[in-house]
C-alpha positions, 0 to 999 in steps of 0.5 A, spaced: 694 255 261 687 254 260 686 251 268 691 250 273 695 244 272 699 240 279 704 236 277 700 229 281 705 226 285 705 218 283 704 215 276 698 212 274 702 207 271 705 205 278 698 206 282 697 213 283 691 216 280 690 218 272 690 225 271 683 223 266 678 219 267 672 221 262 673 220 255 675 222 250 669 225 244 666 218 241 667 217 233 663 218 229 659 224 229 652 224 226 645 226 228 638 226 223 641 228 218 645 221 216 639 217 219 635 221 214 639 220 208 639 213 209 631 212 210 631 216 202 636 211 199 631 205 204 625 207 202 627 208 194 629 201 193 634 203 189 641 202 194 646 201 187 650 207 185 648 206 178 640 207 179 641 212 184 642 219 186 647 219 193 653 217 190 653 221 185 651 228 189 657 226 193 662 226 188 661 232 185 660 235 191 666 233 194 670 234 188 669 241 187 670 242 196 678 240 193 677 244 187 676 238 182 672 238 176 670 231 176 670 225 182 669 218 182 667 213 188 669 207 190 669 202 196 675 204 200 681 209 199 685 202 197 682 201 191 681 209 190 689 209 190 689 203 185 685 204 180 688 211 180 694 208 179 691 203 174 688 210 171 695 213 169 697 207 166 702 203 172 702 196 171 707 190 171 714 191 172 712 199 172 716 203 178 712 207 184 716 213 187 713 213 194 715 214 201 716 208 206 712 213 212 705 211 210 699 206 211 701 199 207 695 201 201 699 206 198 704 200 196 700 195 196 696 198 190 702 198 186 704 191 187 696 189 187 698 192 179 703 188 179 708 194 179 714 195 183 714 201 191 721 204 190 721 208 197 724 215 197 726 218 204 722 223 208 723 231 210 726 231 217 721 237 219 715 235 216 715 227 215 712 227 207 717 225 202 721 229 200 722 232 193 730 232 193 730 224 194 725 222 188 730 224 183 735 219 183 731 215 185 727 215 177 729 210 172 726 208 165 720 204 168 718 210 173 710 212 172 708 215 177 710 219 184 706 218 190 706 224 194 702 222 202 699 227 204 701 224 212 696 226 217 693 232 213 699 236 212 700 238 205 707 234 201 711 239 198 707 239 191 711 245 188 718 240 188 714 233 187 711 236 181 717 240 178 721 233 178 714 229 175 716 235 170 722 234 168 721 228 168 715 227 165 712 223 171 704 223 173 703 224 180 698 221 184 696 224 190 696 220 196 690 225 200 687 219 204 688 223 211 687 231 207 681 232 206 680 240 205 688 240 205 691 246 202 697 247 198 700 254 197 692 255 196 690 250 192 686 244 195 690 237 195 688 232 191 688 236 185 694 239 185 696 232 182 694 229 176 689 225 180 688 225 188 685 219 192 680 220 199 679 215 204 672 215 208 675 209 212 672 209 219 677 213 223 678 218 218 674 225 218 669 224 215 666 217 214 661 212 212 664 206 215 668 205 209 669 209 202 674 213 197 673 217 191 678 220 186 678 226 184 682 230 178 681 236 173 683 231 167 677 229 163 680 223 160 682 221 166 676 222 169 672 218 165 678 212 165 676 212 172 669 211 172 670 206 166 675 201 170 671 202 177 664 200 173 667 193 171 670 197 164 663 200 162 662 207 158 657 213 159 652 211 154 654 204 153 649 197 153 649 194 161 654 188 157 659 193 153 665 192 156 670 197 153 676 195 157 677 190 163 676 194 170 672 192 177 666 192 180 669 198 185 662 202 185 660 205 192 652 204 195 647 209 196 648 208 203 655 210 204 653 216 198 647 218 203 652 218 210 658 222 206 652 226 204 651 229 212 658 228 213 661 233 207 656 237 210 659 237 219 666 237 215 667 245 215 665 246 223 669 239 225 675 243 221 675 249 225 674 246 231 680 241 230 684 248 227 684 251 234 685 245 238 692 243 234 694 252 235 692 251 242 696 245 242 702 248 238 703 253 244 701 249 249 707 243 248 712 249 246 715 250 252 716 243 254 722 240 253 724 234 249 717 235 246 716 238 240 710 239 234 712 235 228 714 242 223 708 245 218 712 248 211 709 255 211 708 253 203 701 249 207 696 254 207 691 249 210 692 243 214 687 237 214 688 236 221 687 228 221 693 226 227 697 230 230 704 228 229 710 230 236 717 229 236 719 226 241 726 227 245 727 222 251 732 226 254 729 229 257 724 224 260 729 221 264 731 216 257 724 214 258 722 210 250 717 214 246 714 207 248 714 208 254 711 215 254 705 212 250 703 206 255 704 212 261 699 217 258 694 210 256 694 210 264 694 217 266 687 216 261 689 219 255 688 213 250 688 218 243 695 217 243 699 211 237 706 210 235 704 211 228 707 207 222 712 202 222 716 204 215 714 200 209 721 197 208 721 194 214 713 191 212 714 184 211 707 183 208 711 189 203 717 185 203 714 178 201 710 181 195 717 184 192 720 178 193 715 174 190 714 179 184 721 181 183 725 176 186 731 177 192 735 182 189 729 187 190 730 186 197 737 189 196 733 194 193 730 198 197 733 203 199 736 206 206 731 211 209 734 213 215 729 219 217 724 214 216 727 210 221 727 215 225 721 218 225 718 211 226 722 211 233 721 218 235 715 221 234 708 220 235 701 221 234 694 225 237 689 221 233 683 226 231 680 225 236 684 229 241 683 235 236 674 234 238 676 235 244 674 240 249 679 245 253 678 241 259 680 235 255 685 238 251 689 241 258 689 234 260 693 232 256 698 237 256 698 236 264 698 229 262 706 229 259 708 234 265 707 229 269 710 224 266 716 228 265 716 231 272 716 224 275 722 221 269 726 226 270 
């Protein structure tokens, strides 16, 4: 261990003293660079994405950081995943392969464009979906499979692409927590026919809110701008309206902030790279907690959550709920219990009942592992993964003490 670590005698839960007491690293980061960019785009007066030169900077920028040819901004990675979807031709009473253990966006999306999610069960090991499941579930109104990329780690793209294959499937990549994520040596996001970021508060590199899609094909690529530029094409007259799309184009303001943020982004990689090896062997050796698997295939993981099994066993049969409102106590607050899977979401199930009646309920689909990792594992949210040894050790010493005291 990187400092000696006592076991305390009393919980802080029950009144005994917390193994931390400062906090954890604040988000976001940023320093002159963000102020800046942001004092350009003021003193331009020019603060839309069509008359300036932020937002689109960005996209190329980061487009080519995921190995993409083109990007397009959007306000927020909930519309970056819907216009994509829009892009590859989803609409009303089309099917959306995806997996329940995700945030409500990805589904959302779909039934936003008047499709159906139809939820495939997850991988024990990694928690992504599982290419073995998407198969069976593919009818005749099947149009896309949504891959998630779950707290920055890479979904099997090899199997989810070979059954979009031989099924003729586009795949949309749900990469809102996989910033420069790698599969197999190739950036997410552009492994698929398109891939979607989020630049949401909480993520790795942020603006408040904001989102891009990313892909290799030029078509696609100019559908996206068209739908996200309320039906424009390049070169056209202001009131050419080609195709019905939205008002989904990102501000100069978000442009400049993402601008400053791209740049910090490879250093808080590496930093979160060795706190999650640090992590991987330090949690090793406790019983009852083990470190949600990497498929060896991820040659880059993003690094968005650090994802735990949780064994209550060997806390005394002590819930994972428990265990998170004890190590809040003992002052280790960057912890969540992470999704409720989407087949339990009553805003999800509510929608398809309103859109496909009943019997779509009956129609969800028996995910079991998702309704196990649900219960069972947890997160360390990024912030964790900025912090120094001394912030990293607690946590370590934190579940210890825990343990000593439940067993």
């Amino acid at each position: 261990m990187r400092r000696e670590q006592a076991v305390l005698s009393r919980l802080a839960i029950e009144g005994g003293d917390p193994v931390r007491t400062s906090p954890f690293p604040s988000w976001p980061v940023f320093d002159e660079r963000e102020e800046r960019l942001l004092l350009e785009v003021l003193r331009s007066g020019t603060w839309g994405e069509l008359g300036g030169d932020k937002v689109t900077t960005f996209a190329a920028r980061f487009a080519a950081y995921q190995g993409a040819r083109f990007g397009v901004c959007v306000p927020n990675g909930t519309m970056a995943i819907q216009l994509g979807l829009k892009a590859l031709g989803v609409g009303p009473g089309d099917e959306v392969i995806t997996t329940p253990y995700t945030f409500i966006a990805t589904a959302s999306a779909a039934l936003m464009l008047g499709a159906k999610p139809v939820f495939v069960d997850v991988d024990p090991e990694t928690c992504n979906i599982a290419p073995a499941n998407i198969a069976p579930a593919i009818t005749t109104r099947t149009k896309a499979i949504v891959p998630v990329h779950i707290g920055g780690q890479p979904s099997d793209m090899d199997g989810v692409l070979a059954v979009a294959k031989e099924h003729g499937v586009r795949v949309l990549e749900d990469a809102c927590q996989a910033w420069g994520a790698e599969w197999n040596g190739h950036r997410v996001g552009a492994i698929g026919d398109l891939g979607c970021f989020s630049f949401q508060a909480g993520k790795n590199i942020t603006a408040g809110e904001g989102g891009i899609i990313v892909t290799n094909d030029p078509e696609l690529a100019e559908r996206c701008w068209s739908l996200h530029n309320v039906g424009r094409v390049r070169g056209g007259a202001w009131y050419q309206h080609e195709i019905l799309g939205w008002n989904f184009r990102m501000t100069e303001w978000q442009g400049a902030v993402l601008l400053a943020q791209l740049e910090r982004l490879p250093e808080h990689e590496r930093v979160r790279d060795a706190a999650a090896r640090y992590l991987d062997g330090s949690l090793a050796d406790i019983a009852g907690i083990k470190p949600v698997s990497v498929d060896p295939r991820v040659t880059r993981h993003g690094h968005h959550l650090y994802p735990v099994r949780y064994d209550a066993t060997a806390f005394g049969g002590r819930s994972r709920d428990e265990l998170l409102e004890a190590l809040r106590a003992e002052g280790i607050t960057c912890v969540s219990a992470g999704y409720v899977p989407l087949t339990s979401s009553p805003a999800i199930r509510r929608a398809l009942d309103d859109l496909f009646g009943p019997e779509s309920l009956n129609q969800l689909g028996n995910c079991p592992i998702a309704e196990e990792v649900s219960r069972d594992v947890f997160w360390l949210t990024q912030v964790a993964l900025l912090g120094d040894d001394e912030a990293l050790d607690s946590i370590v010493t934190a579940i210890r003490k825990i343990q000593a005291a439940w067993s």
